[in-house]
C-alpha positions in Angstrom: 141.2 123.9 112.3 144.2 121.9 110.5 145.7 119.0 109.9 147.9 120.0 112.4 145.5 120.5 115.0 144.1 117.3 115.0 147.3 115.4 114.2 149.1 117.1 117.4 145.7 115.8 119.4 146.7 112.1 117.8 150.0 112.5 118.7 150.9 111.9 115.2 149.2 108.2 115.5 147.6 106.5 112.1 145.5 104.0 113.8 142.5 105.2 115.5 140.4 102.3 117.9 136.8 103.1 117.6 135.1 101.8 120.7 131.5 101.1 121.8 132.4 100.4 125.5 128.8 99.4 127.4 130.3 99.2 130.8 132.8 101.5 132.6 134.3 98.6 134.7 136.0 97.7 131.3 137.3 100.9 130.3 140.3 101.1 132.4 141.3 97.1 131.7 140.4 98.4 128.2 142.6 101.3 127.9 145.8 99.7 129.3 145.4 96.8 126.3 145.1 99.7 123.7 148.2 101.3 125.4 150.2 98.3 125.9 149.4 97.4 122.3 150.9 101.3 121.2 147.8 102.9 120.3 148.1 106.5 121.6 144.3 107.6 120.5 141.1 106.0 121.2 137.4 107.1 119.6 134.4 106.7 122.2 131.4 106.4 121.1 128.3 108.0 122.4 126.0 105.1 121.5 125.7 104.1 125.4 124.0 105.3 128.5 127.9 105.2 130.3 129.6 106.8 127.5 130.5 109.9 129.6 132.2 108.1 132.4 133.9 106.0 129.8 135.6 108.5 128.7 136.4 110.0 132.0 138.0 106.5 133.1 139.6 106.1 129.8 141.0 109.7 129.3 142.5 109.5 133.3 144.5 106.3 132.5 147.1 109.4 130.6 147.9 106.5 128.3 145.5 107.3 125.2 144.3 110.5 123.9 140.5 110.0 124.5 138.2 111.8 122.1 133.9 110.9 121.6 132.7 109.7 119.1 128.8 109.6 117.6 128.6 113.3 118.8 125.4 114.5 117.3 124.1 117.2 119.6 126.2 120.6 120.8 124.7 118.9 124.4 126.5 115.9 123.7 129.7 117.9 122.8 130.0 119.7 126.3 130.0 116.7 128.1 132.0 115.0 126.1 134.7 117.6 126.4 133.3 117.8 130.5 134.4 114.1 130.4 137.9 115.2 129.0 137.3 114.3 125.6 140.4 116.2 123.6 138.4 115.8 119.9 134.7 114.9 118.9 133.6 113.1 115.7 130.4 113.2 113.9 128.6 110.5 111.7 127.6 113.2 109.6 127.6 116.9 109.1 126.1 119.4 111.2 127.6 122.9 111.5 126.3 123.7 115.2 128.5 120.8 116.7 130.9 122.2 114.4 131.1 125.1 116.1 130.3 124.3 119.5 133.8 122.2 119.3 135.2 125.1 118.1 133.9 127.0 121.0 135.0 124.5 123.6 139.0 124.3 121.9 138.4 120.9 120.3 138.8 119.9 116.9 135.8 118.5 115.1 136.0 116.0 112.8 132.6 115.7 110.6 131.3 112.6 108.6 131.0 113.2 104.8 130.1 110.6 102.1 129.5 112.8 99.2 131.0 116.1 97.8 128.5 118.3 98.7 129.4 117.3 102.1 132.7 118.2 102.1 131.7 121.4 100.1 130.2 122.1 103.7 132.8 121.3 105.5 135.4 123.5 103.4 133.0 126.4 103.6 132.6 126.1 107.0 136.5 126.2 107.0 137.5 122.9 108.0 140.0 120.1 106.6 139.7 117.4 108.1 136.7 115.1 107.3 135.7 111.5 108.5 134.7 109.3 105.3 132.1 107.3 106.2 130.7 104.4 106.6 134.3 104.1 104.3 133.6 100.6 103.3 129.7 100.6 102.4 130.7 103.3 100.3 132.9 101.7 98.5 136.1 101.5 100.1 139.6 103.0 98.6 138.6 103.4 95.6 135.6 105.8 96.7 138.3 107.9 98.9 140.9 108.5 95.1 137.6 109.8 93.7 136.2 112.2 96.7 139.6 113.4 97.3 140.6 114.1 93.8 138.7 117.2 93.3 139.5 118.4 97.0 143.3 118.4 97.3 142.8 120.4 100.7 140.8 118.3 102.4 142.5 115.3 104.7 140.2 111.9 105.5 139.8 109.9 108.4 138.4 107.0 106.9 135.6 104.8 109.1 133.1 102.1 109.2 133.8 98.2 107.7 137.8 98.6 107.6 139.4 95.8 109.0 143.4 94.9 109.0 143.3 94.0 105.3 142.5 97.4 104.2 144.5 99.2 106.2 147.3 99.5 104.5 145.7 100.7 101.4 144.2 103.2 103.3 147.5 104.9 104.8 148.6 104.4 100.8 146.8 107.0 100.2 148.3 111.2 100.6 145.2 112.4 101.8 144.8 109.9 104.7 145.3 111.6 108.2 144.1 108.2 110.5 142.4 105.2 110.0 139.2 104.5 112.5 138.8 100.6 112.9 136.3 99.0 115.6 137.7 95.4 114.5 140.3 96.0 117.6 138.2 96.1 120.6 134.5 94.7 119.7 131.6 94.1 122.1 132.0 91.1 122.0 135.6 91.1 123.0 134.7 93.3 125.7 132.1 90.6 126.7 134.2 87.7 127.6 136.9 89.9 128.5 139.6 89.1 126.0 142.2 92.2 126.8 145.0 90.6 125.8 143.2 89.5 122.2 142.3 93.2 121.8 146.7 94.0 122.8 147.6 91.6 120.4 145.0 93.1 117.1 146.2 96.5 118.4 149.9 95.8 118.1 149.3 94.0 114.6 147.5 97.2 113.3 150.0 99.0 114.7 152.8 97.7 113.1 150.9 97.8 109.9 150.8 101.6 110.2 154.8 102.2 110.2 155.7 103.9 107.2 
């Protein structure tokens, strides 16, 4: 699994909406904001009973490259993937979803907020890691420091980022995407406020041109 891999499944794309979507009647309406506003890769979380069929109405809009997010289970992988999920990403490390993804043709892309973590994940021959929760952690300047000593390891920083880290984050060499939830919240979803979530999508967007 490479960089590569998983930046072919992102279509090259820097910005990568996280999404806790309770309802599937918003996932299409949801979708075509995240489009509109030039995402081209969207996270799903498994965090909710409809998470499945999100991702089923999400993936068939052809818009957005649909992966899951929250994938803890090698159960949880196969439908995910069933659901047309093209990538799965873990809060943490686990080598069975690991290699169930690789199994099923996906790539995998494993949370890690310490170095024996991504000692894991390089022996169990991957390069790509989610940092996270990124923020909590200490933002940036935890990212220099974990990647320092692991020059072969790419990041997909998560959890706290909002618009005015972004750009620090993309800064940095070893940043492959950025995962940010501040572009479609619940409680956007709520009230409905699609073109609110086009709008923060195109901002972040923009923000992520080199």
């Amino acid at each position: 699994m490479t960089h590569h891999a998983l930046s072919t499944v992102l279509a090259g794309a820097r910005l990568l909406p996280v999404l806790t979507v309770p309802s599937v009647a918003s996932a299409g309406p949801l979708a075509e904001a995240l489009a509109t506003g030039g995402a081209r890769c969207a996270e799903v979380t498994f965090r909710t009973p409809r998470a499945e069929q999100v991702v089923k109405v999400m993936a068939a809009h052809g818009g957005l490259t649909v992966g899951a997010g929250t994938v803890l289970t090698t159960e949880q992988a196969e439908r995910a993937v069933a659901a047309g999920a093209r990538f799965l990403v873990s809060p943490g490390f686990d080598i069975e979803v690991v290699d169930k993804g690789r199994e099923l043709g996906v790539p995998v892309v494993p949370g890690a907020a310490t170095a024996t973590e991504l000692m894991h994940a390089l022996k169990a021959g991957l390069d790509t890691v989610k940092l996270f929760p990124a923020e909590p952690l200490g933002g940036i300047g935890t990212l220099r420091a974990l990647a320092a000593p692991f020059p072969q390891m790419g990041f997909v920083p998560t959890g706290g980022i909002g618009p005015e880290q972004l750009s620090a984050y993309l800064a940095h060499p070893a940043v492959l995407a950025v995962g940010g939830s501040w572009l479609a919240t619940r409680a956007h979803l709520e009230r409905g406020a699609y073109d609110e979530i086009r709008r923060l999508t195109a901002e972040a967007v923009e923000r992520t041109a080199p």
